[in-house]
C-alpha positions as a Markdown table, in Angstrom:
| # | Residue | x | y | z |
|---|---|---|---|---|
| 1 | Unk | -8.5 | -1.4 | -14.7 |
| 2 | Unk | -10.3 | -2.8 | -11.8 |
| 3 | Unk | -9.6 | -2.8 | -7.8 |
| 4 | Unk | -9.9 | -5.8 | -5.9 |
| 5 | Unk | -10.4 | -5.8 | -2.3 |
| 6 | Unk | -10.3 | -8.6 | 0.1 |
| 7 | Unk | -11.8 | -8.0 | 3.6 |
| 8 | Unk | -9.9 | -10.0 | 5.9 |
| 9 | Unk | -8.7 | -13.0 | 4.5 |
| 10 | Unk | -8.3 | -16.1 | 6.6 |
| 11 | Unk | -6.9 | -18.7 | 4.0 |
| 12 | Unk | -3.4 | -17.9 | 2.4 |
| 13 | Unk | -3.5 | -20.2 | -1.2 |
| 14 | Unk | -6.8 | -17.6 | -1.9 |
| 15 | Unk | -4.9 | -14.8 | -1.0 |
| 16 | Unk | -2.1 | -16.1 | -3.4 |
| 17 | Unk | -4.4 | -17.0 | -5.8 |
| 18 | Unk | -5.8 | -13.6 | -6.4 |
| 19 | Unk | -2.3 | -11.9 | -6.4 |
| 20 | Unk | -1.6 | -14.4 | -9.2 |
| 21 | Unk | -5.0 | -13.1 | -11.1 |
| 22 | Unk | -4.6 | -9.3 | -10.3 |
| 23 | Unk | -0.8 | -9.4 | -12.2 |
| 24 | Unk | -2.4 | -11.7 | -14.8 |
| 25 | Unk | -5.3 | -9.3 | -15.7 |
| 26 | Unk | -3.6 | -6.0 | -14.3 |
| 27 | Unk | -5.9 | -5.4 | -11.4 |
| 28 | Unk | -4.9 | -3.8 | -8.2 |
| 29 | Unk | -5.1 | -5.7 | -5.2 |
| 30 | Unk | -6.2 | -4.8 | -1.7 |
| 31 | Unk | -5.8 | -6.5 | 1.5 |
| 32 | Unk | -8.1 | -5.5 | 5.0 |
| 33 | Unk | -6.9 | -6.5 | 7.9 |
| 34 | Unk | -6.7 | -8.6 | 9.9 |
| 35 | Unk | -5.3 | -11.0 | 8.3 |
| 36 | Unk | -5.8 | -15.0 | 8.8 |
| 37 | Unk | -1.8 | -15.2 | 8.1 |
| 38 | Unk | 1.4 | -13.4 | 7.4 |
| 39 | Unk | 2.3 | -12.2 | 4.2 |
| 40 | Unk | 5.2 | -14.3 | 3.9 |
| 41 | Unk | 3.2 | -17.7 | 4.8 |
| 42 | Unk | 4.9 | -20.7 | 2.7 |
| 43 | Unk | 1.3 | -21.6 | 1.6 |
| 44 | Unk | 1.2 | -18.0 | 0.2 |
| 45 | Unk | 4.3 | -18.1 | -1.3 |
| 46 | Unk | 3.5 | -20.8 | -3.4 |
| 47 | Unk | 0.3 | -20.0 | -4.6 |
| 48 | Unk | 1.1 | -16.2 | -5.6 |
| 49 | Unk | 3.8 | -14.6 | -3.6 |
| 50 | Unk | 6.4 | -15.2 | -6.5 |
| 51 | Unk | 3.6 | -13.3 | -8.6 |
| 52 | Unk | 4.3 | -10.5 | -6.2 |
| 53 | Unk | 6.8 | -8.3 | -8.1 |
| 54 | Unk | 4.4 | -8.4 | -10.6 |
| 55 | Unk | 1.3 | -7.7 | -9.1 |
| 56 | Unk | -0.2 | -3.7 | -7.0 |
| 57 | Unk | -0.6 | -5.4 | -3.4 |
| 58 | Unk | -1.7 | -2.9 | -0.9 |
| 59 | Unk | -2.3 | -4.0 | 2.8 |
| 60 | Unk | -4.8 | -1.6 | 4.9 |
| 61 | Unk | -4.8 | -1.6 | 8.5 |
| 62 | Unk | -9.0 | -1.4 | 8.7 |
| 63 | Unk | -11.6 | -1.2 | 6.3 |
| 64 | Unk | -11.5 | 2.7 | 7.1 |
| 65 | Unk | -8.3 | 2.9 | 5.7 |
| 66 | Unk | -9.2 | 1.1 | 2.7 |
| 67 | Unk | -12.5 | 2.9 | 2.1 |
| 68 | Unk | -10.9 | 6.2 | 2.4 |
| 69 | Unk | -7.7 | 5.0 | -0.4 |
| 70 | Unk | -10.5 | 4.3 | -2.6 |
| 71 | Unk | -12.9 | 7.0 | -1.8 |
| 72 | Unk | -15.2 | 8.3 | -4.9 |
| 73 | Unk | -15.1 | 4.9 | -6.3 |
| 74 | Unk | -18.3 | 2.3 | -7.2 |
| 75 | Unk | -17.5 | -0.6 | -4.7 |
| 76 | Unk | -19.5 | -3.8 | -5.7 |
| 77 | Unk | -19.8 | -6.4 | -2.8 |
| 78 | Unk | -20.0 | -9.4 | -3.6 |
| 79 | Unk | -22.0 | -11.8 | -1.1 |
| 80 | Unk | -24.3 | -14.7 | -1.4 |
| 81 | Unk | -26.5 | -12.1 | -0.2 |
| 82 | Unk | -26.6 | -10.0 | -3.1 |
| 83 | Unk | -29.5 | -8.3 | -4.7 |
| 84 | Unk | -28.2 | -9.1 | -8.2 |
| 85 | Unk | -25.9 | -11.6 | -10.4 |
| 86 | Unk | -22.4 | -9.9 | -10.9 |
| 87 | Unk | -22.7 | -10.6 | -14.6 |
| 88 | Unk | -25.9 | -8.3 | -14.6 |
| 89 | Unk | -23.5 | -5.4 | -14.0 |
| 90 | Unk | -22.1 | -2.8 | -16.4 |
| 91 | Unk | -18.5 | -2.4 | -14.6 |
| 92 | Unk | -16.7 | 0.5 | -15.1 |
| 93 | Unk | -12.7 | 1.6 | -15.1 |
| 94 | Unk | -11.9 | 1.9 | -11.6 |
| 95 | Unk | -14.7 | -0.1 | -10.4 |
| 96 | Unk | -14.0 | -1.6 | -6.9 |
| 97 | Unk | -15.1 | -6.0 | -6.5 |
| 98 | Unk | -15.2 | -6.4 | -3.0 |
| 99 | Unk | -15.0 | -10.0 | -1.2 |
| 100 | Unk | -15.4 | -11.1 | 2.2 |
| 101 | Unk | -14.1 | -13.6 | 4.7 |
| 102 | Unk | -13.7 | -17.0 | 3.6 |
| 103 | Unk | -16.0 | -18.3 | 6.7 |
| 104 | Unk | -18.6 | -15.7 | 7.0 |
| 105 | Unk | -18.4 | -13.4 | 3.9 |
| 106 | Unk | -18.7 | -9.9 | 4.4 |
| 107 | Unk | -20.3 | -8.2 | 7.8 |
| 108 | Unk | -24.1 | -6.8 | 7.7 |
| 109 | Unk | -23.3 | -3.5 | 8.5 |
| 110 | Unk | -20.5 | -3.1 | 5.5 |
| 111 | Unk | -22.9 | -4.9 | 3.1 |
| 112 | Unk | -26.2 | -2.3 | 4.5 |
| 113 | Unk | -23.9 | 1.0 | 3.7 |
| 114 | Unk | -23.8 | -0.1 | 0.2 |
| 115 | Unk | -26.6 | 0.7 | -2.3 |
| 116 | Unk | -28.6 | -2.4 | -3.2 |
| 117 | Unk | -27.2 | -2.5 | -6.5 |
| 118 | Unk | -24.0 | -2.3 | -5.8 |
| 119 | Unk | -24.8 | -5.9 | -3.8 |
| 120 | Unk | -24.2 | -8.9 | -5.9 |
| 121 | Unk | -23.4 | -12.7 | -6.2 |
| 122 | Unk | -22.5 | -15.7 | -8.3 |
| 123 | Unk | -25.3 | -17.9 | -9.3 |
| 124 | Unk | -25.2 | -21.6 | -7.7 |
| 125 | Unk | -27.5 | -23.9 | -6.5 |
| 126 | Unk | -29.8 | -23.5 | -4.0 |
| 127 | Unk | -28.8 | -25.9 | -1.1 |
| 128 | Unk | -24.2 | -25.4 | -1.1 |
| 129 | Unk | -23.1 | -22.3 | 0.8 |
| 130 | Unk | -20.8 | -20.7 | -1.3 |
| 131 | Unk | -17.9 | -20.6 | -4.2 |
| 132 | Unk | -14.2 | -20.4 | -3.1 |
| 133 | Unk | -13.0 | -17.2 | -2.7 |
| 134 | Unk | -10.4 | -16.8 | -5.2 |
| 135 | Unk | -12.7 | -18.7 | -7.8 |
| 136 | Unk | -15.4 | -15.9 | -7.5 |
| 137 | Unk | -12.7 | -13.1 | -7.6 |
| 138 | Unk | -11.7 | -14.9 | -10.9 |
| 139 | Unk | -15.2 | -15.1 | -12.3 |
| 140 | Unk | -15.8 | -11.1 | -11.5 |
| 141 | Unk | -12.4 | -10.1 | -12.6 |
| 142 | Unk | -12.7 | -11.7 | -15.5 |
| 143 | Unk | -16.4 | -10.8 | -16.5 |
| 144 | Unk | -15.6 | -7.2 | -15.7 |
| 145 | Unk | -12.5 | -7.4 | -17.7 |
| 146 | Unk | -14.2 | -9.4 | -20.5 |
| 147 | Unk | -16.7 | -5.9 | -20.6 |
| 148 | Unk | -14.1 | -4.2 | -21.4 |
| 149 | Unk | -12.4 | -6.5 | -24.3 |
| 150 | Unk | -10.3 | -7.7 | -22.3 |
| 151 | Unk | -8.2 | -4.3 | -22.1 |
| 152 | Unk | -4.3 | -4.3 | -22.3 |
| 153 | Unk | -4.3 | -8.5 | -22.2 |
| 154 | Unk | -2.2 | -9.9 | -25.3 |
């Protein structure tokens, strides 16, 4: 399956939302820190947390840590300054989506150590910011999990 990272969320009912998805579609989940909340926020609770048992939640204390518990791996960032539309992508077992902060994405300097190809966002119109950020985790999970016929789901 796939690994999902989230570089220091800010807004808990995302951060629930994708620990919903990863147990739903089998994904592992990653969480960079800081965090914008604890992990036992009532607005986290009630969007995921009772989700939790069934979901792979890992917290990492820097992106360091994370980059080095997924080392080897194909990370794909996603960004509306991506090179390339995530659907454009032949995703692999094991690949690694990686999302940003819910107000400012993720930083230049993580985004510049990445090949260009390895860059990519969602379509949307030209003049709105962005998507949420657990709806574009939901659209890449699934689009990488669709790839792969939908692999272990019922």
């Amino acid at each position: 399956m796939f690994d999902i990272v989230l570089y220091q969320p800010e807004i808990p009912p995302n951060t629930g939302n994708t620990i919903r998805l990863s147990a739903n579609c089998g994904a592992r989940l990653h969480l960079v820190k800081p965090l914008g909340f604890e992990i036992t926020d009532k607005t986290l609770a009630r969007a995921g947390l009772d989700y939790h048992d069934l979901a792979h939640v890992v917290v990492h204390e820097d992106w360091a840590a994370c980059l080095a518990a997924l080392a080897g791996r194909r990370i794909f960032a996603f960004s509306t300054r991506g090179a390339r539309r995530y659907d454009q992508v032949e995703y692999r077992e094991g690949d690694v989506l990686l999302f940003g902060r819910e107000t400012s994405g993720l930083p230049e300097e993580l985004l510049a150590a990445l090949p260009q190809v390895q860059r990519v966002r969602v379509p949307m119109r030209p003049a709105n910011r962005s998507i949420n950020l657990s709806n574009t985790v939901a659209l890449a999970v699934y689009e990488a999990w669709r790839q792969h016929d939908f692999a272990g789901a019922a």
